[in-house]
N, C-alpha and C positions, 0 to 999 in steps of 0.2 A: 698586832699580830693578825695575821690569816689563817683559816682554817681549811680543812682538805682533809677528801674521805682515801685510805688507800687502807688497802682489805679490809676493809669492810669498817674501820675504824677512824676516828676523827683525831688529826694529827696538824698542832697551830704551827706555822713556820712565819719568818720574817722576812721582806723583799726590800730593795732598798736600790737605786740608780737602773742604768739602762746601760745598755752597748753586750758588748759578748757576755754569756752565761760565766758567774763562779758560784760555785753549789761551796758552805761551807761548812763544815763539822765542829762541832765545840768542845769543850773537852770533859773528860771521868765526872759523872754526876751534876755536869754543866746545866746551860741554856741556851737558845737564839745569842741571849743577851750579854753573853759571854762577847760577842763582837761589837757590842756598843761603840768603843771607843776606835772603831777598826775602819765603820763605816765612812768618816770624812776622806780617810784619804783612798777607798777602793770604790765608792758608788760612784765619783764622776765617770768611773771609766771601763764599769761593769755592770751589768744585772746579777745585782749580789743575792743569791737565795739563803738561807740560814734555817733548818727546824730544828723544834725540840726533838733530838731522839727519843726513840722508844726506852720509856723508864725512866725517863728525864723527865724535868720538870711539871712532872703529876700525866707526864704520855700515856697512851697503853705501851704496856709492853708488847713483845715480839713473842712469835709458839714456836720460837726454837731460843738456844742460846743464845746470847747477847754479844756475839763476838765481831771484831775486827769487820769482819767478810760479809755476816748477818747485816750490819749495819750498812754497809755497802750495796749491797740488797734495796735494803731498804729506801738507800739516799736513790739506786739509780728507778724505783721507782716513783718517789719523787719527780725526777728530773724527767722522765719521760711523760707525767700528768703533766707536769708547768711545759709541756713543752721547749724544754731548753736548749736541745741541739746538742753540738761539739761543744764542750763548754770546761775552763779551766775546774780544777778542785783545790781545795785547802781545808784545812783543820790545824786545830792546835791540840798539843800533847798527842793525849789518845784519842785525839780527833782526826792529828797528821797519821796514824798510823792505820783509819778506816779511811781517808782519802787515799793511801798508799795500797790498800786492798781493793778500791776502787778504780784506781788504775789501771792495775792489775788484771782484773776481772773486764774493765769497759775502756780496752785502751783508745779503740777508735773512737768512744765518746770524750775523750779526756785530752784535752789541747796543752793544759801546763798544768803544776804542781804547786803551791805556794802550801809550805810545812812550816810551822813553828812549832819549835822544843821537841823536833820527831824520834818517835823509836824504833830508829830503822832497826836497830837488832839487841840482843837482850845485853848485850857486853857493852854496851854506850850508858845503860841506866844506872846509877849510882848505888851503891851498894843497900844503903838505908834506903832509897826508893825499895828496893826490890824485896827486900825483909819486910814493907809494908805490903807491898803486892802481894805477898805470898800470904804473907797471913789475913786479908782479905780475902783471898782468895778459897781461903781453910775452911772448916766447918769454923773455928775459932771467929770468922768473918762474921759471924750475924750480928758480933755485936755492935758492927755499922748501923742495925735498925736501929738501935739506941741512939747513936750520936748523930742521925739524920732528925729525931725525932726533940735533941735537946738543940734548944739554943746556943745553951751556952758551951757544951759541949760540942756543939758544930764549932764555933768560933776559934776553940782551942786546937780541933783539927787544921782547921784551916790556917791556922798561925805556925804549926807543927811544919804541916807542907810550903808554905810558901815564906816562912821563913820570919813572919812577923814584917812589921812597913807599908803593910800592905794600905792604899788609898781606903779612905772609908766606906766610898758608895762600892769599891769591891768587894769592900768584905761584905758589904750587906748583903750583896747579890748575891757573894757564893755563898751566905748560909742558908741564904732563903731557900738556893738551887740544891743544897745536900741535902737541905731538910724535907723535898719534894720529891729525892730522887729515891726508885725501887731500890731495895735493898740486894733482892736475888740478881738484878740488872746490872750492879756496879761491883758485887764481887764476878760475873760472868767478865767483866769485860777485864778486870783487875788483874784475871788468869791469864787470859789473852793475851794482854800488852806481853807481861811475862814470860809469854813465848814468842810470842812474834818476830818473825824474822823475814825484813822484806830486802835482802838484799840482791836476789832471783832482781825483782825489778829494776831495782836501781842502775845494776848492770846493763841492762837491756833498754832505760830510759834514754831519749835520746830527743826531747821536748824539753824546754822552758821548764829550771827547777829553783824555783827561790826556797831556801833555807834563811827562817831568823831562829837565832837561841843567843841566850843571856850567858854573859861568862862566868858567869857563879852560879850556875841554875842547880833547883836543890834535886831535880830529877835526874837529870842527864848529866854527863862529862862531856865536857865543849870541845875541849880540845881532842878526846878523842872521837865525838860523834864529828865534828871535822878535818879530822884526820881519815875516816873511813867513811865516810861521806864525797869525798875526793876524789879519793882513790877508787871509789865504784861508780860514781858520775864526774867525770873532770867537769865537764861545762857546766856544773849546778853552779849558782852562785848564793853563796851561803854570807850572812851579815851575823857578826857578832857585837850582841850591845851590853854594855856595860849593867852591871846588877846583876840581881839574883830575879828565882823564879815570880819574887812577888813582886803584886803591880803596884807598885811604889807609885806617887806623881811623877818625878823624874824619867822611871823607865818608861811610863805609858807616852812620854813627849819623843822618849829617842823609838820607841817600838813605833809610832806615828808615820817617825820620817823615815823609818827602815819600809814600813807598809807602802809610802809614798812610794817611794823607789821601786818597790815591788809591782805596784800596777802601773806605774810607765815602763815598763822591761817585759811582763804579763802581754799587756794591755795591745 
């Protein structure tokens, strides 16, 4: 990891290949590290940037809300220290949906889109996704401090949400990353998702848009996030791969070759 001072605080980010800039987002109480397995097939053919967001993995946080847009902020601060240029964005989950606010806000710096499992709007998110969001979101929310702070109740969370299957060294990662992440940071952001509505862009997108989602994914509805996905961008090109949200061995070999695809069509 590298480190980088922006206002006034030190904030580690990960860099990875060369050729055009893709600045990436990670996802709800993530890390960099969250793209480990992402990097083989997008560093040949990019300058892949990755930070820990603010309140992620032990970051400072941010002196406003944690939201979508905030975060967006923040990355295109980022991207103008590293000097990055016009440069593609991507995120996963509620990562694609602060690359989708990023857009938004820096179109002229934004070349293409690469979104996995995105929420472009609140009627694609599953219904038990969004009865967790809310109640995150609640005063009832704090008792996320708790389950960042237990093991093992991290681990149970994390089997909740992605479904169980999940490879080993991911689970380790993501409990290490919940048990690290601010607590006020990931109900902020948990609100957000739950409003979010980026379909103003989508309509208006008319750049290079790769969509991956899983056809059992435990967050989103596939067939209708690709149904209305479509219909607001024809020319996105959207990959659906088999499994659910969690990164099974299996899925992480087909999300691989989905990524592959993705940065020669990017690229």
């Amino acid at each position: 990891m590298r480190h980088i001072s922006l206002r006034g605080r030190r904030y580690a980010y990960d860099e990875a290949g060369s050729g055009p800039g893709l600045l990436l987002f990670h996802g709800w109480s993530g890390a960099a590290d969250n793209f480990t397995s992402w990097l083989p097939a997008l560093a040949p053919h990019f300058r892949v940037v990755m930070p820990d967001l603010p309140g992620c993995a032990g970051a400072p946080t941010l002196d406003e809300p944690h939201t979508a847009a905030a975060y967006a902020r923040f990355g295109r601060d980022l991207a103008t220290t590293l000097e990055l240029g016009a440069h593609a964005v991507g995120g996963l989950c509620s990562g694609a949906s602060i690359a989708m606010a990023y857009a938004a806000a820096y179109p002229d710096a934004t070349t293409a889109l690469l979104l996995h499992t995105p929420f472009i709007h609140p009627g694609v998110i599953r219904r038990r996704m969004r009865v967790q969001l809310r109640a995150l979101a609640s005063p009832a929310g704090r008792v996320y401090g708790m389950l960042r702070r237990s093991e093992t109740l991290s681990r149970l969370y994390r089997r909740f949400t992605d479904g169980g299957g999940v490879a080993t060294a991911e689970e380790e990662r993501n409990s290490r990353n919940l048990e690290r992440a601010d607590p006020r940071a990931a109900r902020e952001l948990a609100g957000d998702i739950l409003r979010g509505d980026h379909r103003a862009l989508l309509r208006e997108w008319t750049r290079p848009l790769f969509v991956i989602v899983a056809a059992s994914d435990a967050f989103v509805m596939e067939a209708r996030l690709r149904t209305d996905l479509l219909r607001l961008a024809p020319g996105a090109r959207v990959v659906v791969l088999e499994g659910g949200h969690g990164w099974t061995p299996a899925y992480i070999e087909r999300q691989a070759a989905a990524l592959a695809a993705a940065a020669r069509e990017l690229g």
